[in-house]
matplotlib code that plots the C-alpha trace (Angstrom):
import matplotlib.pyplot as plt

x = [-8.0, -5.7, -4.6, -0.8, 1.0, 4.0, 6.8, 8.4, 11.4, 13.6, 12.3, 13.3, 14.5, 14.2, 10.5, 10.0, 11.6, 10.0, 6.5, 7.1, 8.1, 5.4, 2.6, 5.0, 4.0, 0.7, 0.3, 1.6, -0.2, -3.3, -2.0, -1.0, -4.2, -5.7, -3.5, -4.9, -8.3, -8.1, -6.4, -9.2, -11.9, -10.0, -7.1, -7.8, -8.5, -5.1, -4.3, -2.8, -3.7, -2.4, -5.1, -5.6, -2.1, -1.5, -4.6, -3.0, 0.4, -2.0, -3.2, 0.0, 2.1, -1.7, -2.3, -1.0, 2.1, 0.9, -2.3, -3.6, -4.9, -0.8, -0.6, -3.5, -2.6, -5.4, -3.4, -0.5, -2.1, -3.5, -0.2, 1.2, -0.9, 1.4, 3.3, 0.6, 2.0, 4.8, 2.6, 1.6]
y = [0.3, 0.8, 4.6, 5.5, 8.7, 10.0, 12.4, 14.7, 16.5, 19.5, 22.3, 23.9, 21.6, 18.5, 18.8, 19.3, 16.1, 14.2, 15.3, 14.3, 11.0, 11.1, 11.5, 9.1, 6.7, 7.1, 6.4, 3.4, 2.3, 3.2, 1.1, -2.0, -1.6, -1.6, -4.8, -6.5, -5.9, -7.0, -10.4, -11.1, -10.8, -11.6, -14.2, -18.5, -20.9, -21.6, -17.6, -17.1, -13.8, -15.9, -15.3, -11.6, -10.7, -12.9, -10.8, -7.4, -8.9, -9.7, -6.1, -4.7, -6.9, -6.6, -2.8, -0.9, 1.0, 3.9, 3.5, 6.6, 4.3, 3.7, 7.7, 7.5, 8.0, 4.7, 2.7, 3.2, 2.7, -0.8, -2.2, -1.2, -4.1, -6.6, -6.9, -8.6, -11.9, -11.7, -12.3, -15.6]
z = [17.4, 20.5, 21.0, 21.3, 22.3, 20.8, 22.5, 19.6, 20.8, 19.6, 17.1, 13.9, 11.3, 14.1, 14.9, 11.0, 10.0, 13.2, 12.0, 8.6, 9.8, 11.9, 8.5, 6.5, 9.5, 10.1, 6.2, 6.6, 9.1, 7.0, 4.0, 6.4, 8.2, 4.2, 3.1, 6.1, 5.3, 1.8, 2.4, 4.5, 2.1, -0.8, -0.1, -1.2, 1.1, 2.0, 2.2, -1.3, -3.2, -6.7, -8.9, -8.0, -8.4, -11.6, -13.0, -12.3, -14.3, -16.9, -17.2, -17.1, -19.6, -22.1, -21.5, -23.8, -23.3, -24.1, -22.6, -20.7, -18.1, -17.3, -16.2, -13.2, -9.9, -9.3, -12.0, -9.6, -6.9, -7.8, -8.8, -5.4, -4.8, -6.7, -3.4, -1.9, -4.0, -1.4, 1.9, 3.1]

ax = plt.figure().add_subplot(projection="3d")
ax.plot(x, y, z, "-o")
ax.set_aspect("equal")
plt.show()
């Protein structure tokens, strides 16, 4: 992965935000880096992630509602995935 610097300037309340826009970033760049990964192994032939993200509405609309799966930070996590549907 190519390396990149980054010049923060000011103090106080300036460099605080700049660093947490800095981590919120980097995050990010993590989950892109993530989404990227996945549609290679897991997209069709012709790139669609259909059948993955129609299975993850099909757990949602048949899971319970009050399903304690529904209050895991991994249940969240995975339908953060749903947006996948939107990339071609």
């Amino acid at each position: 992965m190519p390396k990149m610097g980054l010049i923060l300037q000011g103090g106080g309340a300036l460099g605080a935000y700049e660093y947490g826009a800095v981590q919120r970033l980097n995050e990010r760049m993590t989950e892109i880096s993530y989404e990227s990964r996945f549609l290679v192994h897991h997209a069709d032939a012709d790139g669609s992630l259909a059948p993955f993200t129609n299975m993850l509405e099909a757990i949602e609309r048949d899971l319970p509602p009050d399903s304690s799966v529904r209050a895991t930070e991994s249940f969240h996590q995975l339908f953060r995935l749903r947006a996948l549907k939107n990339l071609r």
